[in-house]
C-alpha positions in Angstrom: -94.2 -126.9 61.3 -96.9 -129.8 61.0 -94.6 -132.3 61.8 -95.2 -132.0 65.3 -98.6 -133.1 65.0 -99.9 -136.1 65.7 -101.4 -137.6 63.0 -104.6 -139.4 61.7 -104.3 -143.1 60.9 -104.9 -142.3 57.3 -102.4 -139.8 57.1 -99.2 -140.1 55.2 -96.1 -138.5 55.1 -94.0 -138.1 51.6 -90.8 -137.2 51.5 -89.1 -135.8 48.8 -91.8 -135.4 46.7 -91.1 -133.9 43.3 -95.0 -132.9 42.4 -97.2 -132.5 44.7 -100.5 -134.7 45.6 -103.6 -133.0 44.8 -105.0 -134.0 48.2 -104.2 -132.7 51.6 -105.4 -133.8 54.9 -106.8 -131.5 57.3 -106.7 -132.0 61.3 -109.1 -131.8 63.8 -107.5 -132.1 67.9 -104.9 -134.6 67.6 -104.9 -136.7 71.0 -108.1 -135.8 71.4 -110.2 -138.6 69.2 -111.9 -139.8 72.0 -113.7 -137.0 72.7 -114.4 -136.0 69.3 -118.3 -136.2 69.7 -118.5 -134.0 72.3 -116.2 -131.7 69.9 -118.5 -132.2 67.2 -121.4 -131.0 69.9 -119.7 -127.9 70.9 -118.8 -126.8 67.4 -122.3 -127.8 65.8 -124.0 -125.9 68.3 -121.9 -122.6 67.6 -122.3 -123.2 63.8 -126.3 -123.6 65.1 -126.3 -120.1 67.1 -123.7 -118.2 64.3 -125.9 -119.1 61.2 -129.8 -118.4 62.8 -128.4 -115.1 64.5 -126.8 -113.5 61.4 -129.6 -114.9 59.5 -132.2 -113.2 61.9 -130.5 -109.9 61.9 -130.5 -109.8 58.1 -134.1 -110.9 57.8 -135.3 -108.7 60.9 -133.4 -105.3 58.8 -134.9 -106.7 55.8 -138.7 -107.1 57.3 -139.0 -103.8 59.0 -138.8 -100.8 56.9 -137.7 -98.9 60.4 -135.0 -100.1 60.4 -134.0 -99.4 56.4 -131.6 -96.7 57.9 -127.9 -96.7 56.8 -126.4 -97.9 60.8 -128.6 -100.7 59.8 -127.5 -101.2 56.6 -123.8 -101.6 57.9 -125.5 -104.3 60.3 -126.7 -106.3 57.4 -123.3 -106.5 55.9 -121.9 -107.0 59.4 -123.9 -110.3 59.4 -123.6 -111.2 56.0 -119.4 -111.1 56.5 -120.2 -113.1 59.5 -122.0 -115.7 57.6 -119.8 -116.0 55.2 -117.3 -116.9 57.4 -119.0 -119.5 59.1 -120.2 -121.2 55.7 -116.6 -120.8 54.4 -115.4 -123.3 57.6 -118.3 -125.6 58.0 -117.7 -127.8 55.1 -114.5 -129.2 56.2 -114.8 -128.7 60.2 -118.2 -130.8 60.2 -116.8 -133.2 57.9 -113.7 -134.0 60.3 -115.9 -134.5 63.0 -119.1 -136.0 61.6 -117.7 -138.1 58.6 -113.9 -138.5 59.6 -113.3 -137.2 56.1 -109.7 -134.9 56.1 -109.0 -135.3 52.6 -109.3 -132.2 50.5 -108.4 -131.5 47.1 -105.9 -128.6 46.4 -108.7 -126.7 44.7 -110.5 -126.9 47.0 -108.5 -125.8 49.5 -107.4 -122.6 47.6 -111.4 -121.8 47.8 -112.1 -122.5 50.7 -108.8 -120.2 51.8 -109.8 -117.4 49.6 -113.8 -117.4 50.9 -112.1 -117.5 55.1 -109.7 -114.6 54.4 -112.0 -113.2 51.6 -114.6 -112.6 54.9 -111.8 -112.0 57.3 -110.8 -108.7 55.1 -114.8 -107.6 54.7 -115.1 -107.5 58.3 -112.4 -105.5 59.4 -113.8 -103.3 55.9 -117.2 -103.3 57.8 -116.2 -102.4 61.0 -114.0 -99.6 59.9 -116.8 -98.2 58.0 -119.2 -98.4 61.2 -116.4 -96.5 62.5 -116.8 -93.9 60.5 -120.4 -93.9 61.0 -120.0 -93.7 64.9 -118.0 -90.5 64.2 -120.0 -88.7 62.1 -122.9 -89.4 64.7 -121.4 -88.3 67.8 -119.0 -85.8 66.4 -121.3 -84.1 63.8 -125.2 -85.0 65.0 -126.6 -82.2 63.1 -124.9 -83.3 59.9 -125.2 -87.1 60.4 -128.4 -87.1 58.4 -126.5 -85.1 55.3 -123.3 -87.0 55.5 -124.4 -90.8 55.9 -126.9 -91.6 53.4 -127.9 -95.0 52.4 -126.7 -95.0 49.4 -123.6 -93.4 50.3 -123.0 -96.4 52.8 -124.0 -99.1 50.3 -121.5 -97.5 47.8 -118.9 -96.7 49.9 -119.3 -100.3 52.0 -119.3 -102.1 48.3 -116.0 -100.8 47.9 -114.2 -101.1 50.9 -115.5 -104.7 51.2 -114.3 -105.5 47.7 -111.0 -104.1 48.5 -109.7 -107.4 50.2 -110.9 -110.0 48.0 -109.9 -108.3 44.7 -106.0 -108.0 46.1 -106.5 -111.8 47.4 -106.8 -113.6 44.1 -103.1 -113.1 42.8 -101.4 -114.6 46.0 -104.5 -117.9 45.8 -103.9 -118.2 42.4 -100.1 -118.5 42.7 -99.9 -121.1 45.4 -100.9 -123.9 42.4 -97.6 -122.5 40.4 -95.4 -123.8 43.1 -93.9 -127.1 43.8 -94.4 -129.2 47.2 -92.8 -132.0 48.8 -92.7 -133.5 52.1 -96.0 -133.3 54.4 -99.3 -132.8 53.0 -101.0 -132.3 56.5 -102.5 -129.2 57.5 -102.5 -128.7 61.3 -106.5 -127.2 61.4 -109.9 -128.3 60.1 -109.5 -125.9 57.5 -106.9 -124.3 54.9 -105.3 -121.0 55.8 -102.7 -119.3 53.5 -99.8 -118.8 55.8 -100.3 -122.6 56.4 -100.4 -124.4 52.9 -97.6 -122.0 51.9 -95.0 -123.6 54.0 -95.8 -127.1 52.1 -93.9 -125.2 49.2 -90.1 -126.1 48.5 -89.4 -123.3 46.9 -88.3 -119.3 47.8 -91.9 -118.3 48.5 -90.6 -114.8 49.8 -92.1 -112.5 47.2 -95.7 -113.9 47.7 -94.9 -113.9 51.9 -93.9 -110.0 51.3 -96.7 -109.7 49.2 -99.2 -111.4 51.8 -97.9 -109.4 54.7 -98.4 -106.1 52.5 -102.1 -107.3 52.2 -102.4 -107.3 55.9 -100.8 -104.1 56.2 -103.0 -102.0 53.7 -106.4 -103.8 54.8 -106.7 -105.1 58.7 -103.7 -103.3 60.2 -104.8 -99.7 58.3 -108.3 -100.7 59.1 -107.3 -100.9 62.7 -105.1 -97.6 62.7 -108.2 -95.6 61.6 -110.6 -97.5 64.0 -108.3 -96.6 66.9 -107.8 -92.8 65.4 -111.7 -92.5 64.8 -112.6 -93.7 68.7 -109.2 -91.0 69.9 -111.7 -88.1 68.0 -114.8 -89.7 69.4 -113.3 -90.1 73.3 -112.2 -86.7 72.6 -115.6 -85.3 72.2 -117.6 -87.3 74.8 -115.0 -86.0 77.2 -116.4 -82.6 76.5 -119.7 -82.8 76.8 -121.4 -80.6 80.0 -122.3 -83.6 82.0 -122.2 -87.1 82.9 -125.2 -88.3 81.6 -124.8 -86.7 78.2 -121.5 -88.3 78.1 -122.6 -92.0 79.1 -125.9 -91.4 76.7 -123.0 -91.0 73.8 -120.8 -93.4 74.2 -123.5 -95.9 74.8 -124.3 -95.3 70.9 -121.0 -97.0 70.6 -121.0 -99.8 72.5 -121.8 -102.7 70.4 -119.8 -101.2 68.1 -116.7 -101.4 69.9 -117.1 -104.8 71.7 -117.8 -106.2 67.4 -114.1 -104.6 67.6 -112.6 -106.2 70.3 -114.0 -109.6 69.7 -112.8 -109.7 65.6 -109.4 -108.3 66.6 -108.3 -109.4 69.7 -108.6 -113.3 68.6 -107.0 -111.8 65.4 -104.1 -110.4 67.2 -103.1 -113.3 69.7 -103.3 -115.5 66.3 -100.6 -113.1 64.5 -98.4 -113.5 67.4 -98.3 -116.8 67.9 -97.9 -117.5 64.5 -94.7 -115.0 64.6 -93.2 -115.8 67.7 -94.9 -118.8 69.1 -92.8 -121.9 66.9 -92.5 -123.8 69.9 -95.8 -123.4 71.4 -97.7 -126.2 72.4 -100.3 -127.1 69.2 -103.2 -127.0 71.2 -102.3 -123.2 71.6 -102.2 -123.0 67.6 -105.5 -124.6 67.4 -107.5 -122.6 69.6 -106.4 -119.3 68.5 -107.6 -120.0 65.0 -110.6 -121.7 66.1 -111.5 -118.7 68.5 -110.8 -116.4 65.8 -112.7 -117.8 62.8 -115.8 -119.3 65.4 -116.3 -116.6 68.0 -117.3 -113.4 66.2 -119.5 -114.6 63.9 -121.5 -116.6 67.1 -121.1 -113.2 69.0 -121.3 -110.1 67.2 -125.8 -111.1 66.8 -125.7 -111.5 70.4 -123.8 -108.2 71.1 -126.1 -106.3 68.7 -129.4 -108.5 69.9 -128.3 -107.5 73.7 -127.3 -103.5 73.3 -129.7 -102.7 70.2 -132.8 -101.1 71.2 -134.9 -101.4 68.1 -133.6 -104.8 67.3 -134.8 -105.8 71.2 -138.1 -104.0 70.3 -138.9 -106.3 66.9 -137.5 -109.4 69.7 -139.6 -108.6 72.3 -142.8 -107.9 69.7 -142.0 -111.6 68.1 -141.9 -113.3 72.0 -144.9 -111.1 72.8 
């Protein structure tokens, strides 16, 4: 699979390796090494916009005791998931383009893996649980206040985030049981499970099943109950007396549902084209991932800073 890549001066290919080099060599846009400071440009400047935003949502729901409710709470974890994932990527993706430095260490690697789909899981978590939230609200106003606590949403988001981490350990931990040979390049600026375990020359099937089961019982369930919570919540919009009750309603879900769409749409078209796209070009490979680990976290402050009222009330009183 990573043969096809063009590779960086300094990187090597062993064949028939019988144990495995603790170092692997990430990519950044093969062909494109010309051009890599303007690359550097682009990505700093959505690491620049992806960190302050989260960052100013958290401190903003921190600073204002308004805003201590638990849709805000869910906000603040939103962002924190969000920053996470862009910490988890910056180490490697700066140093390709800043330092030329694509070695990594193996241990590294599994780290940096396990943090990337550590926050992957905990956002689709988080967003399922705002689900859940905009259901209560719209479906059952007079109980919301009974029903959503913030406790209740710190306990039940503590465990629902924790979920995907805790089931991701076993399947980091065994990648350093198995033996490698050949390549030892990565085709990204950063390691990815279903990546590193095709360097394995071994049957890797029962940690492949076991991976795929992970993304069953996390994003794929997490998905199925988004979809069946917004069927309930379309449901009863569509029966409220008039239009501007019904528009007044589903406005409370709006940034909700574009957080959705941007998480797993990117997520999606990278599934697929890792399934059924093998002879896609590898720039296609490349921005998929890129798009779905960069955009979100650079989007989802914008979204809420944009169709939040009392987070455009605390940005108006700071400009004012």
């Amino acid at each position: 699979m990573t043969a096809q890549y063009p590779l960086h001066p300094h990187i090597v290919l062993l064949p028939n390796l019988t144990q495995f080099s603790p170092i692997l060599y990430l990519t950044g846009f093969p062909g494109l090494e010309t051009v890599e400071h303007w690359i550097f440009i682009f990505f700093f400047l959505m690491y620049l916009v992806a960190i302050s935003g989260n960052c100013f949502i958290l401190i903003i729901v921190k600073t204002n005791p308004r805003l201590h409710t638990p849709m805000y709470y869910l906000l603040s974890f939103l962002a924190f998931t969000d920053l996470g994932l862009s910490v988890s990527t910056l180490p490697t993706t700066m140093g390709i383009f800043w330092f030329k430095s694509h070695g990594i260490y193996f241990g590294a690697c599994q780290v940096q893996m396990f943090c990337i789909h550590s926050f992957s899981f905990m956002e689709s978590s988080v967003l399922l649980v705002m689900s859940f939230d905009r259901f209560v609200a719209i479906c059952y106003p007079l109980r919301y206040s009974v029903i959503i606590t913030g406790q209740r949403v710190v306990r039940v988001g503590l465990i629902v985030i924790l979920r995907g981490p805790v089931a991701l350990i076993p399947i980091v931990l065994l990648l350093k049981a198995f033996p490698y040979c050949g390549s030892r390049v990565l085709s990204h600026s950063f390691c990815l499970h279903q990546e590193v375990i095709h360097l394995a020359c071994t049957d890797t099937t029962l940690n492949n099943l076991y991976g795929l089961s992970l993304v069953v019982f996390t994003v794929m369930l997490d998905l199925v109950l988004i979809a069946l919570s917004y069927g309930v919540i379309l449901h009863t919009v569509a029966r409220l007396a008039s239009k501007e009750e019904q528009l007044r309603a589903f406005q409370t879900c709006t940034s909700h549902l574009c957080a959705v769409l941007v998480f797993f749409v990117p997520m999606m078209g990278l599934s697929l084209v890792h399934r059924f796209g093998k002879n896609a070009p590898p720039a296609v490979h490349l921005l998929m991932a890129n798009v779905y680990l960069f955009v979100p976290p650079m989007l989802n402050p914008i979204i809420y800073s944009i169709k939040t009222k009392e987070i455009r009330r605390v940005i108006s009183k700071l400009l004012g």
